[in-house]
N, C-alpha and C positions, 0 to 999 in steps of 0.2 A: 263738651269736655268729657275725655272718654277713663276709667278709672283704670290704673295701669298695677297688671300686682307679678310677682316675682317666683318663676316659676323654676325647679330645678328639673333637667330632662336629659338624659343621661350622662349625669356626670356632670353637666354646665346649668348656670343660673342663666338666667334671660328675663329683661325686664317685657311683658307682653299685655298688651289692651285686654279690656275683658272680653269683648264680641270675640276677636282671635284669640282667645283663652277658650271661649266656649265654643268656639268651631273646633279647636286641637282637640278640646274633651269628647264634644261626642264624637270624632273619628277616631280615636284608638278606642272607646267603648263598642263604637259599630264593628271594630274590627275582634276587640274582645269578646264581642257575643256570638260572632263569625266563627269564635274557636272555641266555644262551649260545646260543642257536641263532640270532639273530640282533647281533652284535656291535656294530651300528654306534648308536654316541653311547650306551654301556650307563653307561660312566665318570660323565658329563654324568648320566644319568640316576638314578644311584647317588647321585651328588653332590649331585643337588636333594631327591631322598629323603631322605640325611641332614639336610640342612638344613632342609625341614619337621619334620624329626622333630626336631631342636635348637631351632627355633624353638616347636615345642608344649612339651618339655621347660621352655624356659625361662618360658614361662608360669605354669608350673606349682611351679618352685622358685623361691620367695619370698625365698630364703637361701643363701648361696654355702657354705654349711656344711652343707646339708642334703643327704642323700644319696637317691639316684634310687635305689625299691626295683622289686620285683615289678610291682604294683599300677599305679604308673605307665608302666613298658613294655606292658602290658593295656589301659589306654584309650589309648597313642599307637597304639597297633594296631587298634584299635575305631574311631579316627577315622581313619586311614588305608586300612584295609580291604587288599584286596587283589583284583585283575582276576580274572573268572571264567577266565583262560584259563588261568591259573598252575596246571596240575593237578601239580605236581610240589612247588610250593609248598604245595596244601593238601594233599597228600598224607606229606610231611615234616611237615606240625603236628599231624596227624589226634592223635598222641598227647597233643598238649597240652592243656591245663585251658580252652582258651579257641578261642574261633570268631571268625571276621571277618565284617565288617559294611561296607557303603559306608555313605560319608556324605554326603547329596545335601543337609544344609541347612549347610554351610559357611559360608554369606555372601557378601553379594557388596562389596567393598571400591572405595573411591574413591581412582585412581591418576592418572597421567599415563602416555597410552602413547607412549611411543620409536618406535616400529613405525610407526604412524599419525599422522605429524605433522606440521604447517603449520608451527607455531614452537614450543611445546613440546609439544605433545602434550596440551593439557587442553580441547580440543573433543572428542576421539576417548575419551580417559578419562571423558567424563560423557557420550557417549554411550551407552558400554559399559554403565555405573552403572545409564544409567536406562533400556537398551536399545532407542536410537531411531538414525535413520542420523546419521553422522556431520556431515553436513551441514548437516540439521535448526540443528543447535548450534553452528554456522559461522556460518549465517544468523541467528540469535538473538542470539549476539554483536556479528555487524557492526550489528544494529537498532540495539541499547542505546548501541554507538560513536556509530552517525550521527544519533539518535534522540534520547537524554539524555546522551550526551558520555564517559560511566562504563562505560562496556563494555569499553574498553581495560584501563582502572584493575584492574576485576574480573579480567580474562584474567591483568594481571602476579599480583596479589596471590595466584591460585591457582597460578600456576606457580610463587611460591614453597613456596606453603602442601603441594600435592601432590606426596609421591614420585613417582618415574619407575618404573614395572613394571620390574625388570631382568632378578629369578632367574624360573624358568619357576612356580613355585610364586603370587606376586606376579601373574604375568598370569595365572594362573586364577583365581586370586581377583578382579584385576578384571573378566574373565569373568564371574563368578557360577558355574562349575564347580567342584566338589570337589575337595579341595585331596589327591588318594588316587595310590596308586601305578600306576592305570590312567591316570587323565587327567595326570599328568606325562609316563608315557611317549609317550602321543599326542602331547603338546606339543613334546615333543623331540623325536620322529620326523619331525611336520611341519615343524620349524623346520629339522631337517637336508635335508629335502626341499627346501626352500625354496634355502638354499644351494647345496644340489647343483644345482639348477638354472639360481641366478644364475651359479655358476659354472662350468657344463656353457656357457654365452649367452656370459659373458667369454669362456672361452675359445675358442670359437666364431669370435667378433670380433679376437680376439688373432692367431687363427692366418689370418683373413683380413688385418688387415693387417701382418700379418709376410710373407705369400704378395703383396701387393699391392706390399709394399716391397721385396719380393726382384726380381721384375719388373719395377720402375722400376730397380735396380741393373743387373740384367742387361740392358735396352735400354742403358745408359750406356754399360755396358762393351764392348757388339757395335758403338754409335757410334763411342769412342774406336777401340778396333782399328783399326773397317771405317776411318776417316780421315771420318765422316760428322757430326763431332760438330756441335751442333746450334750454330747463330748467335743472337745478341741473347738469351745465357741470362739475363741482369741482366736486359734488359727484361721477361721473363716472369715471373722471379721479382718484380718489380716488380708486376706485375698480379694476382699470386698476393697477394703481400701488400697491395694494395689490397682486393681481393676478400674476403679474410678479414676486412678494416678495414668495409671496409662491410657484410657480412654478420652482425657484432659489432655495430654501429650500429642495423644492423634489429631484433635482437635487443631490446636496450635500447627502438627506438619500439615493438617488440612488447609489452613487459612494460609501460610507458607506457600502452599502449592499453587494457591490459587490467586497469590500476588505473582506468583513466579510465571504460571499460565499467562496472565493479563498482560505482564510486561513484555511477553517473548511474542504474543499472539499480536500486540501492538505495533511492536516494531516490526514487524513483519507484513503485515498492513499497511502501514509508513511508507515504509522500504517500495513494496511494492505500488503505492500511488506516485512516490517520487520520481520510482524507474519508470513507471507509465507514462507519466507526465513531462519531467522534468528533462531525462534517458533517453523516454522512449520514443522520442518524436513521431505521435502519432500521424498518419497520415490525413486522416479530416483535421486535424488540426493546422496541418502544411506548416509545420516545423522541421526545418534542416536538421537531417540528423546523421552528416556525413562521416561521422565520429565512431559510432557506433554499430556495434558487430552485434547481427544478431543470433541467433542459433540456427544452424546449420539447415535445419528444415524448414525454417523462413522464406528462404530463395528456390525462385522459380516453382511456387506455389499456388494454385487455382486460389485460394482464398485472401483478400487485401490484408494487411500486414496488421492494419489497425484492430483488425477482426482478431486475426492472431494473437496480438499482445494481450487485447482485451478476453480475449480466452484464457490465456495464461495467466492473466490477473485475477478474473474470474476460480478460475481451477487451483489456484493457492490460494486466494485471495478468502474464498466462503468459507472454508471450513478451517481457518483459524479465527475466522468473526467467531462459527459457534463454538470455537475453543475461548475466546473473549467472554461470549455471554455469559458459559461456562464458570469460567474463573470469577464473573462478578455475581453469580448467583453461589458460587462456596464463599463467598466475602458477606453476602448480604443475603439472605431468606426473603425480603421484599423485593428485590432485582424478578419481571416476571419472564417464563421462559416466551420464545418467541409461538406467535399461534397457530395453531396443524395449516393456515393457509401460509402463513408468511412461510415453514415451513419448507411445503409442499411447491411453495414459489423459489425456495432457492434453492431445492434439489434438483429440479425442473429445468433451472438454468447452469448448475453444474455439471449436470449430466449432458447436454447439450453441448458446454464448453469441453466436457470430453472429449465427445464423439469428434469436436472440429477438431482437436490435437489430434486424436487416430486417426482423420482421415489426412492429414495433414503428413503424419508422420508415415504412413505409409505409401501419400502419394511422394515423399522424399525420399523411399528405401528403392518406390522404381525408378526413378529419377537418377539412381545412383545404382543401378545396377551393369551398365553394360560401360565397355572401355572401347573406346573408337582412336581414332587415328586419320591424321591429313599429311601428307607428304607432297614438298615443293622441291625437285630437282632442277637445278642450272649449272651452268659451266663458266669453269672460269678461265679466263685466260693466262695462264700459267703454264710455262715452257721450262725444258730442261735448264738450271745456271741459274733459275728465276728464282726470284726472293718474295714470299707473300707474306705481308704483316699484319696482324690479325690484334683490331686494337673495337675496345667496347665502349660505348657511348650512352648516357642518357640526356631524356629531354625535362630540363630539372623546370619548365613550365608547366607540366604535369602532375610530376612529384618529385620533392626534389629529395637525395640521397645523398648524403656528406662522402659516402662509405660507400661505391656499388659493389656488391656481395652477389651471390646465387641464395635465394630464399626463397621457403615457401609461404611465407607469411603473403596476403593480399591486402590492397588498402581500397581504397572507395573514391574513385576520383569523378572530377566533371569535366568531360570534356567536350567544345562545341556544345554547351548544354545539356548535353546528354549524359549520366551515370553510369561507368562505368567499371569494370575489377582492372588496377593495375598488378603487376608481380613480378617478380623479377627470377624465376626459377627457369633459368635458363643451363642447359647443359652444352658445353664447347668439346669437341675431341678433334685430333685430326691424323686421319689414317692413308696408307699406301693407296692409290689408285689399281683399281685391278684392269684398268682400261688404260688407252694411249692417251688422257686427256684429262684432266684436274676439271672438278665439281663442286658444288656444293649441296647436301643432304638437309632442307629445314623439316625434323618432321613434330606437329602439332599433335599432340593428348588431350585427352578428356573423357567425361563419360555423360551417359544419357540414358533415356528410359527403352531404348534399346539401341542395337548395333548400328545405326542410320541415322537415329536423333543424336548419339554420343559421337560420332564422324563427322555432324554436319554441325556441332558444336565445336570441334578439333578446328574443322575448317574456316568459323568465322572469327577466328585467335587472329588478331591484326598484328602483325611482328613484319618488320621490316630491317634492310640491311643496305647498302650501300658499296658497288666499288669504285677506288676512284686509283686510278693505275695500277699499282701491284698489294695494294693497299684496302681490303675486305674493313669496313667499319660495321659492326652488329650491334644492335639496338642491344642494351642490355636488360630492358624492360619488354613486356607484352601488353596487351589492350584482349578485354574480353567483356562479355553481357555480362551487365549487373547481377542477373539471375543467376550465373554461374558459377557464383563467388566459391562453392563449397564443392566443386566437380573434379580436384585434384587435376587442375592444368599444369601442362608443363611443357617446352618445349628445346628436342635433343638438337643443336646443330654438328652435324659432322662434315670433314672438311678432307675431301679426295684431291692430292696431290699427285702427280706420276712421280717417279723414280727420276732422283738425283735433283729432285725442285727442292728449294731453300722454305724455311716457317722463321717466323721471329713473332715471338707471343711478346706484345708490349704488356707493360703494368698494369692496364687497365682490365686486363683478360686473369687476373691473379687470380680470384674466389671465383671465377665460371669456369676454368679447364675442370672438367670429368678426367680421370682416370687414364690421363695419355700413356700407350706404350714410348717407352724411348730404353736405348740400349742401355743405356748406364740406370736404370730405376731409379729416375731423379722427380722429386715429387713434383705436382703440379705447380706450387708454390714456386718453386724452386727453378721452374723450366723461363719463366719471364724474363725479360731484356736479353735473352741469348738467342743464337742461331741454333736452328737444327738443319740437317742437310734429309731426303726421304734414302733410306737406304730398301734394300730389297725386301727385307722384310720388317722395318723397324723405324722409328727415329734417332738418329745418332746427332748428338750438340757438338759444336763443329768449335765454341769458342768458350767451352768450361772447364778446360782440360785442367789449367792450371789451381783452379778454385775446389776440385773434385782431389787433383793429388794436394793439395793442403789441407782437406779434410781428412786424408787418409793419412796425413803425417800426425792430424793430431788426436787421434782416433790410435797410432800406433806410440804415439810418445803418454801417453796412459799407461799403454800397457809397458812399455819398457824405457825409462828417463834419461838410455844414453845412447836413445834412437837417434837424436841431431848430431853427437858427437861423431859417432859413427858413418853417418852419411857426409859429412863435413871431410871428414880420415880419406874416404874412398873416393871424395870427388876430387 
């Protein structure tokens, strides 16, 4: 029967055998005399010791009745181990039944750190967690804030949910360091280090201006005596307290400025991951992105597109981060700047994503320098008396157009699988034949990085037309290379009649006639659903006559209101 006595150990009672009484006692003695050569924070160090070792205990007893034997002082001592330097430690146990062990798979636990922190400390405790910089996790949060509005919500609900790291034991754990009587005492040696120094700095500061305030008393006093004392002391104290006022005001637009940085540099950020991603359909990602126009030096470009965005992201993208860091280093003095490598790594890559945009932008200025041209002549069957009806069509399986107009707007179509520029900036005229024989003139525009590449770009414009008796139907769209979305295409059709052949422009031909001559200067609009006849030099409409003098009756009945009376009189 073994005699059981009642031991308090940090902060808890524990009913425990004597034999495990006197094994507990001489291990924290071996470990006390372990720290008698250097004394400072051993107390502290003792202290945290017990308390891991009360906190494993109480894992372990299930039952406040149940007494702590042998066996369980042997695994608190297995998981706690002991520092290889303690030769005086293992040398005092050499006689015991048992050996020590570190224990390097402890775990790593999710805290809040006190130490490191903006507001409570649960950006720096999950970075710990998941061992990424602090920062990283800063910026993650502020997204979800500015991004989907819940990021906030997230940040309180953890700073309630997470402990704060407070005993030394708790921040190795959030660490991921073993929880053993090596890495406590580091912990407490550094944090005494740490003290000693803020308080080596205070007092530093303390004792200059203790030495600065003594030498402002002592000029006062050598004043007073000497009879030198100084004049308009209210108005300087006066200035002094402005100066303070307004260098507190600065302060404030400082801290303003650098909420206002943080907000504007984030959305920007945002913005640009969104359009990257979301937008921008990059090409390693093989994301359809048939929707989206992208800037004009995009096409027909040596470098893949994905390259491109990610330059452009890149080249906005760095140097509002270090506007970010920026803004959160005037908010907080512990925010650290980034380091001459991190740095030197993302000037390295900004300057790179430059040079792709110059080379970029310049392989697009020769790309766009020359203006070519393709011309397709045929004849049309069109005789003196002849009537040609000139009607425009589209193929609404391509793209479909409620409205066909003349535009220069392009869209992005697929067709046969293939990606290609639709457009419909088509130009219709139709003029006297200077020969014995009616024509038609298709001629194709473009431009290229010289006279021959911009021609042979003209000439692979797929535009097609149709006649089917007296009856010309023209594609009112064109088909061109993807690549050549931004090469200002276009193409003129002109329409060679001989003398005395008939034109009838149906509706369909309304927004593509150019600038027809016709005798009466009747606007292009206006020329649809009538006849014109080709006269020798001109086109004359053959069945507006009645619609032109109604216009001019009521164009003259403005100017004088007993215009109709009078024509009524005379006829």
């Amino acid at each position: 029967m073994n005699k059981t006595i009642n031991i308090n150990l940090g902060g808890f009672f524990f009913h425990i055998d004597e034999i495990a009484y006197q094994k507990l006692r001489r291990y924290l003695e071996s470990i006390s005399k372990s720290l008698s050569d250097d004394p400072q924070g051993k107390n502290e160090i003792i202290a945290d010791i017990e308390a891991r070792i009360s906190e494993l205990l109480s894992e372990k007893i299930t039952d406040a009745r149940q007494v702590v034997n042998e066996n369980d002082i042997d695994d608190i001592i297995k998981i706690m181990g002991q520092p290889e330097d303690y030769v005086e430690a293992e040398e005092s146990y050499n006689e015991s039944s048992y050996s020590y062990h570190r224990n390097s798979a402890s775990g790593k636990k999710l805290f809040r750190d006190g130490d490191d922190k903006f507001l409570g400390g649960v950006a720096s405790g999950i970075a710990h967690y998941f061992d990424i910089d602090t920062i990283w996790v800063r910026l993650g949060l502020l997204a979800l804030f500015l991004g989907a509005g819940f990021g906030f919500l997230i940040y309180i609900i953890l700073w309630i949910l997470l402990p704060e790291a407070k005993t030394t034991a708790e921040k190795l754990q959030m660490e991921g360091e073993p929880v053993n009587i090596d890495n406590i005492e580091k912990k407490i040696r550094k944090e005494f280090n740490n003290v000693s120094e803020n308080v080596s700095e205070f007092a530093n500061k303390a004792s200059e201006k203790i030495k600065d305030g003594a030498s402002e008393f002592s000029d006062k006093i050598n004043q007073t005596f000497s009879g030198k004392t100084k004049k308009n002391n209210g108005i300087q104290d006066l200035f002094e307290t402005l100066g303070k006022i307004i260098l507190a005001i600065f302060k404030v637009i400082g801290k303003f400025i650098g909420v206002l940085i943080i907000f504007v540099s984030a959305a920007v950020i945002l913005s640009l991951i969104i359009g990257g991603f979301s937008v921008g359909s990059l090409e390693f990602l093989n994301v359809d992105g048939q929707f989206l126009q992208y800037p004009p030096f995009f096409y027909d470009a040596a470098l893949p597109k994905w390259i491109l965005v990610l330059s452009v992201f890149l080249l906005i993208g760095i140097p509002f981060l270090i506007l970010f860091i920026l803004g959160l280093r005037i908010l907080s003095s512990s925010v650290r700047k980034p380091s001459k490598t991190a740095s030197l790594t993302l000037l390295g890559i900004w300057i790179v994503a430059l040079l792709a945009m110059i080379f970029t932008g310049l392989e697009y200025g020769t790309s766009y320098a020359n203006y070519g041209q393709s011309t397709d002549r045929n004849t049309l069957s069109i005789s003196k008396n002849d009537t040609l009806k000139i009607k425009m069509v589209n193929d609404d399986t391509i793209y479909y157009r409620h409205n066909l107009r003349k535009s220069s707007s392009q869209e992005q179509v697929a067709v046969d699988g293939k990606l290609m520029t639709y457009s419909n900036y088509i130009k219709v005229d139709v003029k006297r034949s200077s020969t014995d024989e009616s024509y038609i003139i298709i001629q194709k525009e473009s431009r290229g990085k010289n006279k021959s590449n911009a021609s042979k770009n003209a000439e692979n414009i797929k535009y097609k037309y149709t006649v089917l008796d007296n009856t010309i139907v023209l594609d009112a769209y064109f088909l061109s290379a993807y690549k050549n979305m931004w090469k200002d295409e276009e193409i003129n059709i002109t329409i060679y009649l001989i003398e005395n052949a008939y034109v009838y422009f149906d509706n369909s031909s309304k927004n593509f006639l150019n600038d027809v001559e016709n005798e009466a200067d009747i606007y292009d609009k206006e020329m649809v659903n009538h006849h014109f006849i080709i006269t020798e030099s001109t086109l004359k409409c053959t069945d507006c006559v009645a619609e032109i003098i109604e216009e001019e009756r009521e164009v003259m009945k403005k100017v004088d209101n007993t215009f109709d009376e009078r024509i009524e009189v005379t006829i």
